[in-house]
C-alpha angles and dihedrals in degrees: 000000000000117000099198130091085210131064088207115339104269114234101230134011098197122113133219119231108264082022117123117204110203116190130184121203125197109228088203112089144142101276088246088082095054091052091047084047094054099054087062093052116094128228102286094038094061086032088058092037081050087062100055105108100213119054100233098052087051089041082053101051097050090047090055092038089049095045083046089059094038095056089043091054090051094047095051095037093244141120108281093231091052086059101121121205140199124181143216141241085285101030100270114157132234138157121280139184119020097355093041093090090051113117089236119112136182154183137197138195137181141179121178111318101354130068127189127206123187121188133191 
């Protein structure tokens, strides 16, 4: 199993205008990264992971969230647990108070034990 969140470390996170970043993210991780995951969430994001009946949809949900942050930190060059979000109609996420007038966008998926972010 591999420990790192990079594979490797990528050189830049900045984006040209018209370019597409895709990311993948394994689910299944040591149980270390999920602690470490959950202390970036905010209030309603570990409110709405502490709902989930069945420990590994709630341990997924923290992981992609936590990946999420992390890439938007990185992204936006702060720190992942200062990532603010608003959401849509439908819950989609999108970046809110300072950031929210920024021109990056994103969009994430997951199934199962693999969750895909895309950002433009």
């Amino acid at each position: 199993m591999r420990r790192s969140m990079w594979s490797p470390e990528p050189e830049s996170f900045s984006l040209s205008s018209g370019e597409v970043h895709v990311w993948r993210a394994e689910l299944e991780r040591p149980v270390e990264l999920q602690g470490t995951f959950l202390g970036l969430l905010d209030h309603d994001e570990r409110e709405r992971a502490s709902r989930f009946h069945f420990e590994k949809h709630r341990r997924r949900f923290v992981l992609a969230r936590g990946f999420l942050r992390v890439l938007l930190g990185r992204y936006l060059e702060i720190p992942p647990e200062q990532v603010r979000f608003a959401y849509g109609q439908y819950g989609k996420p999108s970046l809110a108070g300072e950031y929210g007038a920024n021109p990056l966008r994103f969009n994430t998926s997951h199934s199962e034990e693999l969750a895909v972010y895309a950002f433009v």
